[in-house]
TIRO-2110 file (N, C-alpha, C; in Angstrom, 1 decimal):
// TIRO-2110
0.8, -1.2, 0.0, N, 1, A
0.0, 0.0, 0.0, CA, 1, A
0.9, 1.2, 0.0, C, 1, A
0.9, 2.1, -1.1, N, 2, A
1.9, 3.4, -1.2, CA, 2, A
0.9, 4.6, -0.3, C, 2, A
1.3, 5.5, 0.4, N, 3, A
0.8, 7.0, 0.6, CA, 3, A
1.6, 7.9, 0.4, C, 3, A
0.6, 9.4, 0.1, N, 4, A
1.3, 10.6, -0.1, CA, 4, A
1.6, 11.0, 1.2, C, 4, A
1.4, 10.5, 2.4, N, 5, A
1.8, 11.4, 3.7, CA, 5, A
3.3, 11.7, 3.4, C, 5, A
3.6, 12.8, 4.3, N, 6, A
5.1, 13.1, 4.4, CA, 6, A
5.7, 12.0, 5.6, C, 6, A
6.6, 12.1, 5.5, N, 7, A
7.8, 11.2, 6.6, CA, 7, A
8.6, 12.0, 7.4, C, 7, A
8.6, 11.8, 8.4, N, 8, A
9.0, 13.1, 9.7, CA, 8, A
9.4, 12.0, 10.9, C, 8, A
10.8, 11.8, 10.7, N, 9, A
11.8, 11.0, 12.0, CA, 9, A
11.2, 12.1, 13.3, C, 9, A
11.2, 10.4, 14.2, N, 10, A
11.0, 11.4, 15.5, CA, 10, A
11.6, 12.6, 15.9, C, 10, A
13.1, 12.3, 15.8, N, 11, A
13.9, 13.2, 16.5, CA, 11, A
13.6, 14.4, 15.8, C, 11, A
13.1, 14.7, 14.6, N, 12, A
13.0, 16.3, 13.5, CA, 12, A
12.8, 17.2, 14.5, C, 12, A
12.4, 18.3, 14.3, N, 13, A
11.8, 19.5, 15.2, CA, 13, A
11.0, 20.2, 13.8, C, 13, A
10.0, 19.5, 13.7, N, 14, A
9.0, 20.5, 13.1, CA, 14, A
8.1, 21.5, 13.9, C, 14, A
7.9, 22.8, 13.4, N, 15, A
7.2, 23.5, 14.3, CA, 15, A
5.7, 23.5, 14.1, C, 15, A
4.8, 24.5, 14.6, N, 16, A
3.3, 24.2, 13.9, CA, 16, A
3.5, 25.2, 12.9, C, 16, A
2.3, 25.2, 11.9, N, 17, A
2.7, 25.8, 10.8, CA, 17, A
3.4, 25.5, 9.4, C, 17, A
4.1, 24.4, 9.7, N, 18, A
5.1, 24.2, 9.0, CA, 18, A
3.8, 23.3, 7.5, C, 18, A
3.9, 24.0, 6.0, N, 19, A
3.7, 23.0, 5.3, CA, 19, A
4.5, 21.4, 4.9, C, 19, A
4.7, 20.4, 4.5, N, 20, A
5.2, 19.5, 3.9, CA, 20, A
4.4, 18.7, 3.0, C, 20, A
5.3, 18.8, 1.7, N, 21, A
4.0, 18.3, 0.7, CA, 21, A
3.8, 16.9, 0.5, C, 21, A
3.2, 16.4, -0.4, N, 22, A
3.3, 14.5, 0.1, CA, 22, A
4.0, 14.4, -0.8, C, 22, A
4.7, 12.7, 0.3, N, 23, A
5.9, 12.5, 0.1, CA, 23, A
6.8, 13.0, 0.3, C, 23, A
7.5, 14.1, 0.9, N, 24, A
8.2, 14.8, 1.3, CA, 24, A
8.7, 14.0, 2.6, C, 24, A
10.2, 13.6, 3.2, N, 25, A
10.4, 12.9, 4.0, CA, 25, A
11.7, 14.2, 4.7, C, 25, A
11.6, 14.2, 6.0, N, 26, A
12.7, 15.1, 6.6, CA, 26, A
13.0, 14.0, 8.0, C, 26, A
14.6, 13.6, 7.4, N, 27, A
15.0, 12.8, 8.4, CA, 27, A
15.6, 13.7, 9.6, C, 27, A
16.8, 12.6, 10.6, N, 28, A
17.1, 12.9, 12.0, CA, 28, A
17.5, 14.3, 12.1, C, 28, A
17.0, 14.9, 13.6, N, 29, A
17.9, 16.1, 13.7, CA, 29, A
17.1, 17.1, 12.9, C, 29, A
16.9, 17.1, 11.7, N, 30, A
16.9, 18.3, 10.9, CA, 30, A
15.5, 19.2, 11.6, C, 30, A
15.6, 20.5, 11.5, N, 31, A
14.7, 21.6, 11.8, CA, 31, A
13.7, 22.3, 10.9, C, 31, A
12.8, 22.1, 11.2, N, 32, A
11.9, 23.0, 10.2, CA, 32, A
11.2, 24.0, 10.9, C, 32, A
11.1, 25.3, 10.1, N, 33, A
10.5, 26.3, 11.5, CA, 33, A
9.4, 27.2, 10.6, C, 33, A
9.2, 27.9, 11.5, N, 34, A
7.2, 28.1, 11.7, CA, 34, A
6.8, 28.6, 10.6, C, 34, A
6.4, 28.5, 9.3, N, 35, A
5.5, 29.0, 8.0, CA, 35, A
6.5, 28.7, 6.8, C, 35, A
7.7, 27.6, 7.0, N, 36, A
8.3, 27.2, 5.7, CA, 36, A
7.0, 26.1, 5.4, C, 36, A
7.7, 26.4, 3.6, N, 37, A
6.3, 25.4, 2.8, CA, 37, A
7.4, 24.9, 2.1, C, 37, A
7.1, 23.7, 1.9, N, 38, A
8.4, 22.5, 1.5, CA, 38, A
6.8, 21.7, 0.6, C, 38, A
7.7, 22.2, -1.1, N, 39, A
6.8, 21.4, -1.9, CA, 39, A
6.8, 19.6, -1.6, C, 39, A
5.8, 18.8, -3.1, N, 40, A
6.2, 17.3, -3.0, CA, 40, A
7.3, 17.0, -3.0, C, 40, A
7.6, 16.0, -2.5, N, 41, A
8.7, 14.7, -2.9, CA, 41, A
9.9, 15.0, -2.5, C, 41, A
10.0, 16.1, -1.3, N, 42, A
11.4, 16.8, -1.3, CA, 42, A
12.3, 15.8, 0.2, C, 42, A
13.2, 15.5, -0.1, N, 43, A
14.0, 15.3, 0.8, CA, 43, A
15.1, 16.1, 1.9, C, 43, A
14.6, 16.2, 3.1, N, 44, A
15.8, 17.2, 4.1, CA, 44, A
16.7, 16.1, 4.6, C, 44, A
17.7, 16.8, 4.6, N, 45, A
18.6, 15.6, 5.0, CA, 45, A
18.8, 15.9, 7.1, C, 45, A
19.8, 14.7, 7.3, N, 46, A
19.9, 14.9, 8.5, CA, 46, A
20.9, 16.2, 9.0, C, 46, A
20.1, 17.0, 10.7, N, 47, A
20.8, 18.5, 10.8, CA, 47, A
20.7, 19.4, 10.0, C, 47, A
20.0, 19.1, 8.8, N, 48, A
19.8, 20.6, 7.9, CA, 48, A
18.6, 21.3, 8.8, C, 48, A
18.8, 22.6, 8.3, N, 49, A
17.8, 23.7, 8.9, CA, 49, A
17.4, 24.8, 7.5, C, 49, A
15.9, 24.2, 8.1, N, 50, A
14.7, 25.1, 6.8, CA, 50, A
14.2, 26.5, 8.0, C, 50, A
14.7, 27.9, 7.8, N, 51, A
14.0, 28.9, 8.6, CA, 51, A
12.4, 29.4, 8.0, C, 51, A
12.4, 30.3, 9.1, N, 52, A
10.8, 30.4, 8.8, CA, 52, A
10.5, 31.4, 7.9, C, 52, A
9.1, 30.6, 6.9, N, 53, A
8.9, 31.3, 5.9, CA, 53, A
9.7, 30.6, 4.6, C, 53, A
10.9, 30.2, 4.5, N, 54, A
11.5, 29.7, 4.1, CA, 54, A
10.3, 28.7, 2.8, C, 54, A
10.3, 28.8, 1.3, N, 55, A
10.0, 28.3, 0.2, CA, 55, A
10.8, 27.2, -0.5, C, 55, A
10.4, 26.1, -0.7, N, 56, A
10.8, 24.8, -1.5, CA, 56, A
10.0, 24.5, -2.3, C, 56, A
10.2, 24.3, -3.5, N, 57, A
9.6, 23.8, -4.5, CA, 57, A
9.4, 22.3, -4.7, C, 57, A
8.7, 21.5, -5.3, N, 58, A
9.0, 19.7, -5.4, CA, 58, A
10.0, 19.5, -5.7, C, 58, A
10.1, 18.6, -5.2, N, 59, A
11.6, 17.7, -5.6, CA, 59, A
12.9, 18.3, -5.5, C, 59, A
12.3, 18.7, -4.2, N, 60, A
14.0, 19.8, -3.7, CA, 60, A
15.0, 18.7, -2.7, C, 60, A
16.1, 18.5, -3.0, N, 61, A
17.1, 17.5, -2.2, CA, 61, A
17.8, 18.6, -1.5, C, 61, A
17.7, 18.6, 0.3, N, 62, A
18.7, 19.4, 0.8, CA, 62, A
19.3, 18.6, 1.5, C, 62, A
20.7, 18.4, 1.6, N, 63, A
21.5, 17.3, 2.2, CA, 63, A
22.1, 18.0, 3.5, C, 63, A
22.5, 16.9, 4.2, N, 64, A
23.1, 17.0, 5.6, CA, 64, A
24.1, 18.6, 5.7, C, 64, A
23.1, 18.6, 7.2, N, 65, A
23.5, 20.1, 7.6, CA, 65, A
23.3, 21.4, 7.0, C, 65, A
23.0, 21.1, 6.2, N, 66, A
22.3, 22.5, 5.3, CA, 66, A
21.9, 23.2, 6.0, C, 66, A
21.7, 24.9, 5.8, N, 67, A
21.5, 26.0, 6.7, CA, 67, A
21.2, 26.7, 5.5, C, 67, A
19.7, 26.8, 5.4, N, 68, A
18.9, 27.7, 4.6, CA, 68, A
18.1, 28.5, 5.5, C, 68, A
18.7, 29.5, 5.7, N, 69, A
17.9, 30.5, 6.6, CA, 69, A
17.2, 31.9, 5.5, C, 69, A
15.9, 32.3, 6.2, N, 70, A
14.7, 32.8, 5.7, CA, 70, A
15.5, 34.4, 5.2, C, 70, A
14.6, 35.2, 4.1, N, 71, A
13.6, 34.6, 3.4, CA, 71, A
14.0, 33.8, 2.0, C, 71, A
14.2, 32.8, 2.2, N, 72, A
15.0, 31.7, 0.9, CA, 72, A
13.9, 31.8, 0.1, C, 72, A
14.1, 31.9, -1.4, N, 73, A
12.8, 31.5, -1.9, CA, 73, A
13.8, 29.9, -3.4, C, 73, A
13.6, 28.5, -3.1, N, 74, A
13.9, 27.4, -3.3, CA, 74, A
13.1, 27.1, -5.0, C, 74, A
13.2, 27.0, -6.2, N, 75, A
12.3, 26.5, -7.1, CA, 75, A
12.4, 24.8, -6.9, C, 75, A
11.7, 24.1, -8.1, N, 76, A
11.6, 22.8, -8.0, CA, 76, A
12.7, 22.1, -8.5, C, 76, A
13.1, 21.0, -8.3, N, 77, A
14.4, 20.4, -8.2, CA, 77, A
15.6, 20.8, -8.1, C, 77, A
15.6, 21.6, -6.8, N, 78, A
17.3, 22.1, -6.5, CA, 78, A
17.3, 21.3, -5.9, C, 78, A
19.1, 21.2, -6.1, N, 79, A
19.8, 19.9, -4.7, CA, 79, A
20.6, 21.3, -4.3, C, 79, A
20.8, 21.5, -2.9, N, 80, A
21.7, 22.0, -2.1, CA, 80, A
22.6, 21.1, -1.0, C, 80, A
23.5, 21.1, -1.5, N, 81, A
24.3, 19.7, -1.3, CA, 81, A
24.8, 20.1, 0.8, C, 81, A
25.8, 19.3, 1.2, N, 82, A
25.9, 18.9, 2.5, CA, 82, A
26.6, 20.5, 3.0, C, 82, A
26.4, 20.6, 4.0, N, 83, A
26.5, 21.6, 4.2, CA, 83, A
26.7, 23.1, 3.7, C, 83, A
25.8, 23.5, 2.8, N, 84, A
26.0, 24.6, 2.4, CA, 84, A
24.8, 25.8, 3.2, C, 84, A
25.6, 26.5, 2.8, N, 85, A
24.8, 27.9, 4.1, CA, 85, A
24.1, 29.0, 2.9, C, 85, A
22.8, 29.6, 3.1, N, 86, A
22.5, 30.6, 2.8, CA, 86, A
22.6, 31.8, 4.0, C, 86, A
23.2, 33.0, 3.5, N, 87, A
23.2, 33.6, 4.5, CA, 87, A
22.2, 34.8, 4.4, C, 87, A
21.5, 35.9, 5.3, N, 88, A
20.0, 36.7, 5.5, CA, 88, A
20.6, 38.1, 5.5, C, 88, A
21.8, 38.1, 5.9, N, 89, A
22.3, 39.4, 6.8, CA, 89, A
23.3, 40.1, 5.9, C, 89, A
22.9, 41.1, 5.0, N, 90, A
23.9, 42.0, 5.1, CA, 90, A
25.2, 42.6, 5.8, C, 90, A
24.8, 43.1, 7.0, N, 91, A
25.6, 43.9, 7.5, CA, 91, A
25.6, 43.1, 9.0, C, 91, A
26.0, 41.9, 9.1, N, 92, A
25.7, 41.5, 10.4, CA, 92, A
26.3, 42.4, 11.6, C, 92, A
25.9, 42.0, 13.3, N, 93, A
26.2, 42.2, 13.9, CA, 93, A
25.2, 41.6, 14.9, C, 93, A
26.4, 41.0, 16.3, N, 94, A
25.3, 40.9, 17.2, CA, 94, A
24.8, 42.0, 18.1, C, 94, A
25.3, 43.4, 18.4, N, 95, A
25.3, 44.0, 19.3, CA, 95, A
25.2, 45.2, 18.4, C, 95, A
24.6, 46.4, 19.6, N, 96, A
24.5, 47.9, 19.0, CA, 96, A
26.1, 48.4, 19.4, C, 96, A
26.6, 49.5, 19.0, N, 97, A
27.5, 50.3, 19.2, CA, 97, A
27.8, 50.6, 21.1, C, 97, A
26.5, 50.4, 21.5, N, 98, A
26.1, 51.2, 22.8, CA, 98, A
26.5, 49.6, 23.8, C, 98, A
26.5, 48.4, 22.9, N, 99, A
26.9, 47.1, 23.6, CA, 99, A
25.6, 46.4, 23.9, C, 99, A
24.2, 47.2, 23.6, N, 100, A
22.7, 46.3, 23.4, CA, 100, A
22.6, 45.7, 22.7, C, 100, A
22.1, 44.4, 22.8, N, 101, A
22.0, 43.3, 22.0, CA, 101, A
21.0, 43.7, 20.9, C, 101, A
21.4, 43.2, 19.9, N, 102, A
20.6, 43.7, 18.7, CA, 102, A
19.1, 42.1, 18.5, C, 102, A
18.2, 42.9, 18.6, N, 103, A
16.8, 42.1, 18.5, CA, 103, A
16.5, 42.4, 16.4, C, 103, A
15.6, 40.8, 17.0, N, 104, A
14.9, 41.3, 15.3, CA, 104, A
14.4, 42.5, 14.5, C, 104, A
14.2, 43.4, 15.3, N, 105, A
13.8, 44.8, 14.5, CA, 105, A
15.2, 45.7, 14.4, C, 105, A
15.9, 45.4, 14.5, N, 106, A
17.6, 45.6, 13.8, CA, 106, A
18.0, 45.5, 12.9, C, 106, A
17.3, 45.1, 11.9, N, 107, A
18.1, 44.3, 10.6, CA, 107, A
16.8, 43.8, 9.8, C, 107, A
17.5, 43.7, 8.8, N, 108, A
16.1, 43.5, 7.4, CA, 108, A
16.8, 42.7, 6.9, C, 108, A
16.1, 41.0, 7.0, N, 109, A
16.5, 39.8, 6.5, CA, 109, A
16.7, 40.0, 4.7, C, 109, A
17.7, 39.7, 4.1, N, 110, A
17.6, 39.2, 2.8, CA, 110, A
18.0, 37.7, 2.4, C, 110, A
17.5, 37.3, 1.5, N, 111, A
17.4, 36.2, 1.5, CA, 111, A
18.1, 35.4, -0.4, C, 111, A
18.2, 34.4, -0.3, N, 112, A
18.8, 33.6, -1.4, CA, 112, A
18.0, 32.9, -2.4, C, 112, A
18.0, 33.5, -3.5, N, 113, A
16.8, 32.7, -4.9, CA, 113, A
17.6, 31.9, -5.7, C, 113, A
16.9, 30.5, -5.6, N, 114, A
17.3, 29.4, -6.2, CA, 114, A
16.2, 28.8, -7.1, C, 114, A
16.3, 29.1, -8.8, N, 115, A
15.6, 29.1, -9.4, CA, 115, A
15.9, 27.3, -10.0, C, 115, A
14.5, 27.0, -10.6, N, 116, A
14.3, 25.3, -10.9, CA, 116, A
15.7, 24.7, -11.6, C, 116, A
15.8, 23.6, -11.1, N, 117, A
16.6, 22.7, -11.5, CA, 117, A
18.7, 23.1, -11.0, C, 117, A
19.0, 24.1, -10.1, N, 118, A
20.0, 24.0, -9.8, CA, 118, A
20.8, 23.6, -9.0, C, 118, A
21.7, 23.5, -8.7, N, 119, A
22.6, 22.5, -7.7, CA, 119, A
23.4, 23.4, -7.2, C, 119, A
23.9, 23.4, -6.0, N, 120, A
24.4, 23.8, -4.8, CA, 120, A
25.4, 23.0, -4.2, C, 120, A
26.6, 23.2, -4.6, N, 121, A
27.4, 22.2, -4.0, CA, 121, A
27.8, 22.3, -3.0, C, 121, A
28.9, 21.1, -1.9, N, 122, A
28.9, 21.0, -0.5, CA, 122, A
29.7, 22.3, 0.0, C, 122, A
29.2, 22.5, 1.0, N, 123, A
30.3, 23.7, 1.6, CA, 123, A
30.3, 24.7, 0.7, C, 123, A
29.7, 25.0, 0.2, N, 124, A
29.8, 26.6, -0.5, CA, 124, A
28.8, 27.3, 0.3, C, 124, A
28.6, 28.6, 0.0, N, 125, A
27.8, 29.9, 0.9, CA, 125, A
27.9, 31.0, -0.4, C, 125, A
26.4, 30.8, 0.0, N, 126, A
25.5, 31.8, -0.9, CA, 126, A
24.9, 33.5, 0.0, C, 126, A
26.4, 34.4, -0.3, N, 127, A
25.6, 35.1, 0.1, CA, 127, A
24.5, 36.8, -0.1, C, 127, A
23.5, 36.5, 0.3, N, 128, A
22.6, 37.4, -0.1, CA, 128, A
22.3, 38.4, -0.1, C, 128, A
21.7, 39.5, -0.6, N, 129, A
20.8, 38.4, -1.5, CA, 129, A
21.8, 38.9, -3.2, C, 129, A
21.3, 37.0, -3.0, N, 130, A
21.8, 36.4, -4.6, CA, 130, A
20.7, 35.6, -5.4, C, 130, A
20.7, 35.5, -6.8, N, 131, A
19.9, 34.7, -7.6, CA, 131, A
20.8, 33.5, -8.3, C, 131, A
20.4, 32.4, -8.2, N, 132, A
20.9, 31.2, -8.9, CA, 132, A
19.8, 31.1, -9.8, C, 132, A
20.6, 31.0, -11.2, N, 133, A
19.7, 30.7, -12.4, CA, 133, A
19.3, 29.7, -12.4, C, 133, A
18.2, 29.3, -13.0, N, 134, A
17.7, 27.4, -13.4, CA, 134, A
19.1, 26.6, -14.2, C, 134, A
19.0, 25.8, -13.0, N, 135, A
19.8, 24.6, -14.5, CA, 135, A
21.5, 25.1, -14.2, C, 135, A
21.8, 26.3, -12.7, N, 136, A
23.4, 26.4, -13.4, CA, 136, A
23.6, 25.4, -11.6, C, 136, A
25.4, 25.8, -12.1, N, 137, A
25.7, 24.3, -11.0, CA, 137, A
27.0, 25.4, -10.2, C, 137, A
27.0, 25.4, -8.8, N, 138, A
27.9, 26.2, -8.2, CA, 138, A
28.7, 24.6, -7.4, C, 138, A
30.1, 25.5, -8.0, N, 139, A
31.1, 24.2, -7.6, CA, 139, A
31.2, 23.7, -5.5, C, 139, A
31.0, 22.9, -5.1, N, 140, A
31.8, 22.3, -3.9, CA, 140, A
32.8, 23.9, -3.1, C, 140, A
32.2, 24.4, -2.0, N, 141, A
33.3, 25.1, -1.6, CA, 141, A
33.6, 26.4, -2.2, C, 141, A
32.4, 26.9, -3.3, N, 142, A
32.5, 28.3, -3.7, CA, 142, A
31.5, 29.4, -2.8, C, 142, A
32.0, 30.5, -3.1, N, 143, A
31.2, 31.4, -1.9, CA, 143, A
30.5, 32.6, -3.0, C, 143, A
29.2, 32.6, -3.7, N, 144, A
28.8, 33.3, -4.3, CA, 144, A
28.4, 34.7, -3.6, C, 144, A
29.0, 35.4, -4.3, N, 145, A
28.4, 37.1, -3.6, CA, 145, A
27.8, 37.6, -5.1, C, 145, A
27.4, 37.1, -6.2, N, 146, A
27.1, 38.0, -6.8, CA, 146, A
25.9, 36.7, -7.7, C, 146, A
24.5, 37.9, -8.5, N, 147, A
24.4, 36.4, -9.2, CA, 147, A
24.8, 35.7, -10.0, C, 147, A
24.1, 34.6, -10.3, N, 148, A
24.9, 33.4, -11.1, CA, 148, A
23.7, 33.1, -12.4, C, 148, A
24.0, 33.1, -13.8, N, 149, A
23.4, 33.0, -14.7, CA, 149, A
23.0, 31.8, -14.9, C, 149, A
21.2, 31.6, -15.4, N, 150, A
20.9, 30.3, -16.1, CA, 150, A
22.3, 29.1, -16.7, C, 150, A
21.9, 27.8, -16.4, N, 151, A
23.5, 27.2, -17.2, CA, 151, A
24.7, 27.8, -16.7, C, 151, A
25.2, 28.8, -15.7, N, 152, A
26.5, 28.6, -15.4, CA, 152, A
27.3, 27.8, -14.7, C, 152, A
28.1, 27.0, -14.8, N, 153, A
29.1, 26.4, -13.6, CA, 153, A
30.1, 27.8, -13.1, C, 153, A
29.4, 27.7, -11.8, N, 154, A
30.5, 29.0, -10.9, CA, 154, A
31.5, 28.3, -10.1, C, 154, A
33.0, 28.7, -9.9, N, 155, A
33.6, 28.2, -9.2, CA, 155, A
34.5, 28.9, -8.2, C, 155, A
34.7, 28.5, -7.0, N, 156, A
36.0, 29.9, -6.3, CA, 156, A
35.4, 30.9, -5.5, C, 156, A
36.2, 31.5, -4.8, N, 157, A
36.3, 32.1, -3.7, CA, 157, A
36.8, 33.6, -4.2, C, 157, A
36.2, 34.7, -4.4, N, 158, A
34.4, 34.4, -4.8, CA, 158, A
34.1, 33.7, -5.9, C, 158, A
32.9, 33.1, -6.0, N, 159, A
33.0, 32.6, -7.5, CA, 159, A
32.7, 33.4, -8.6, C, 159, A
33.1, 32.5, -9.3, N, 160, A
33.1, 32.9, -10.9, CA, 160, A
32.9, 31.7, -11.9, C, 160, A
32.3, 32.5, -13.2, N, 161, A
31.4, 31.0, -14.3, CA, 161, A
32.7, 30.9, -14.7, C, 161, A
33.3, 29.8, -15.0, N, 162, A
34.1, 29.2, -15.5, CA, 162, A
33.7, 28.3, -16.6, C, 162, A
32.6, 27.9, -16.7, N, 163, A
32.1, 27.3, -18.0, CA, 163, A
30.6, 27.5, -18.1, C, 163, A
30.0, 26.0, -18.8, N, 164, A
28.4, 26.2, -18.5, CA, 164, A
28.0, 25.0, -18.1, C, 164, A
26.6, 24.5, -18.0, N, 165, A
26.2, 23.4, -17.8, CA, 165, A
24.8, 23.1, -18.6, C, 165, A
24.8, 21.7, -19.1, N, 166, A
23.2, 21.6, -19.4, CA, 166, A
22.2, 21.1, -17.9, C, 166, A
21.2, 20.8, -18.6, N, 167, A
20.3, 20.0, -17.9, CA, 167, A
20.7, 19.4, -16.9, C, 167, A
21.1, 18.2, -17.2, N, 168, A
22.2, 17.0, -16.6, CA, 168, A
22.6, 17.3, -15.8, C, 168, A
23.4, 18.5, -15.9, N, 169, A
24.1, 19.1, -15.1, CA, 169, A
25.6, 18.8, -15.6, C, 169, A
26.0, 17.9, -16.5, N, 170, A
27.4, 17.9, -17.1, CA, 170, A
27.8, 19.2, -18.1, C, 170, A
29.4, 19.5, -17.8, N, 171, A
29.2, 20.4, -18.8, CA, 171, A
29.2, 20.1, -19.7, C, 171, A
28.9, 21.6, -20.9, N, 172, A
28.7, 21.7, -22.1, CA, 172, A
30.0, 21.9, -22.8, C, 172, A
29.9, 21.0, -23.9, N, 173, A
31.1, 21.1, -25.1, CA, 173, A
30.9, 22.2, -26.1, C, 173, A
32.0, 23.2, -26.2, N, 174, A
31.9, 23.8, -27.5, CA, 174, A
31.5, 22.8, -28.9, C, 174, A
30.5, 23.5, -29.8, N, 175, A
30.1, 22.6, -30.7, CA, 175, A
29.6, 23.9, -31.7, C, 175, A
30.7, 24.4, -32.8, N, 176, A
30.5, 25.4, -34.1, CA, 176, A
30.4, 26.4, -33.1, C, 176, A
29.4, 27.4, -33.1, N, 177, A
28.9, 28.6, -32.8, CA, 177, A
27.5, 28.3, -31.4, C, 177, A
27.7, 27.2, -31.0, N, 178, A
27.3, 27.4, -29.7, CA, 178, A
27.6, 26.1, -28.9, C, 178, A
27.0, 25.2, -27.8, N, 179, A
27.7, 24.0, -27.1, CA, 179, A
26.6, 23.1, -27.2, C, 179, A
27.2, 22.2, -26.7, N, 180, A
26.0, 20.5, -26.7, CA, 180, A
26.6, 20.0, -25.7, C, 180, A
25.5, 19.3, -24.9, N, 181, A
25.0, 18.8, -23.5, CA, 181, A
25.7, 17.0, -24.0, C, 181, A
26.7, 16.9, -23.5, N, 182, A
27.1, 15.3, -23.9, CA, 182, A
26.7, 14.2, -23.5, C, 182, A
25.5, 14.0, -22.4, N, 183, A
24.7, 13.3, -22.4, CA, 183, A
23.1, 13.1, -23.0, C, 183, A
23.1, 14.6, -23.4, N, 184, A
21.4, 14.3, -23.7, CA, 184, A
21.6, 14.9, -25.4, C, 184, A
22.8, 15.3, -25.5, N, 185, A
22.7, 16.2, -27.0, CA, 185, A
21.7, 17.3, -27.2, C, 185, A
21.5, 18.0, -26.0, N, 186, A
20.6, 19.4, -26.0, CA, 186, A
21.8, 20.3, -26.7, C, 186, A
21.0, 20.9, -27.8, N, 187, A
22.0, 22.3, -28.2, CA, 187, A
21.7, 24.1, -27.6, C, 187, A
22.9, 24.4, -26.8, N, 188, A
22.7, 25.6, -27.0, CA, 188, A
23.0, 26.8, -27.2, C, 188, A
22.4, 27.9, -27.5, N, 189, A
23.3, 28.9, -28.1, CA, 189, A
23.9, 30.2, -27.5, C, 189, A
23.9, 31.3, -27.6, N, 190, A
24.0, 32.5, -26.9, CA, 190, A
22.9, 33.4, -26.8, C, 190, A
22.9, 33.9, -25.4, N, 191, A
21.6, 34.6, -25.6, CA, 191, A
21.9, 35.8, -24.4, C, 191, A
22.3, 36.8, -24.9, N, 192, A
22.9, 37.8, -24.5, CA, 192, A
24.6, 37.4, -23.8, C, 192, A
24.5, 38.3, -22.1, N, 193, A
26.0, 37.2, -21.4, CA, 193, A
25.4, 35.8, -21.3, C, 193, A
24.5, 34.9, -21.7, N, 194, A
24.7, 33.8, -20.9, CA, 194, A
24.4, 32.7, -22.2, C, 194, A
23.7, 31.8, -22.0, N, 195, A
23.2, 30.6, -23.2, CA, 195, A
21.8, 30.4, -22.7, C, 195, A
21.5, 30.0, -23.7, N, 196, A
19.4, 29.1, -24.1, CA, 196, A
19.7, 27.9, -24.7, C, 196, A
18.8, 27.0, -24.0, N, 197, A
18.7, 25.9, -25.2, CA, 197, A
17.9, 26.1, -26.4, C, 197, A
18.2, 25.6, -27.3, N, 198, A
18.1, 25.9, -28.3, CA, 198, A
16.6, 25.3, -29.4, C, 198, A
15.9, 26.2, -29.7, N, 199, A
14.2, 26.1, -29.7, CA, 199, A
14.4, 24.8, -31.4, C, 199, A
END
């Protein structure tokens, strides 16, 4: 017998409020807090943390220890791999000048857009606010401060596109006057700074 219910390990900390869509399973440890909406079929991994308000689209993979703090807004099938941080704060600080601890009406959260189908590799830090195009792939251990175009592979400290990516997520081979996706043979071309697949 299959169901759409979500899957929620004891140990989780979901708060009230919290959506999860079916199928959606959030294993050990991990946090979910008060008005994030986590589309279908998404996977949280163990110790990741979803803040509040916080947006997930279906089929979002967020792997161990992840730190997506609000206002994130997630499209459908991103992976944000093991440990990677979005950060909210501008200008952080814990304290006023005067040595008063600084409360939430101190600071105006900004937050990280991750648009359908991109990938977030381990240990990198996205900081905001930034846009991840659909479809591009940020390398293992890169620290974006700036956005990242549809199809780019960004790499480095800060990053930078270093190439592109299809679908798949493998890169793209130069091929004539624009590239091809070497597993699926999508072609694509130039479309202003960045690439389109090709209609």
């Amino acid at each position: 017998m299959t169901t759409d219910a979500p899957v929620v390990q004891p140990s989780a900390d979901i708060d009230d409020g919290v959506e999860l869509g079916p199928r959606t399973r959030v294993w050990h440890l991990a946090q979910v807090r008060k008005g994030a909406v986590l589309g279908a079929d998404c996977n949280i991994g163990r110790g990741a943390y979803i803040g509040p308000g916080v947006t997930l689209g279906d089929a979002c993979k967020v792997q161990n220890y992840a730190l997506v703090y609000e206002p994130a807004v997630v499209g459908d099938g991103v992976f944000i791999g093991p440990a990677v941080v979005f950060t909210n704060d501008e200008f952080p600080r814990a304290a006023n000048p005067d040595g008063s601890l600084k409360g939430g009406d101190d600071w105006e959260a900004v937050g990280v857009t991750v648009e359908r189908g991109a990938s977030i590799g381990a240990r990198s830090v996205c900081i905001a606010p930034v846009t991840i195009g659909e479809w591009a792939l940020v390398a293992a251990g890169a620290v974006v401060t700036k956005d990242v175009l549809p199809h780019a592979l960004v790499a480095g400290v800060p990053a930078k596109r270093i190439g592109w990516v299809g679908r798949t997520g493998k890169p793209l081979r130069t091929d004539g006057d624009g590239w091809v996706c070497p597993d699926s043979g999508e072609r694509y071309v130039a479309d202003g700074d960045g690439i389109r697949l090709e209609e």
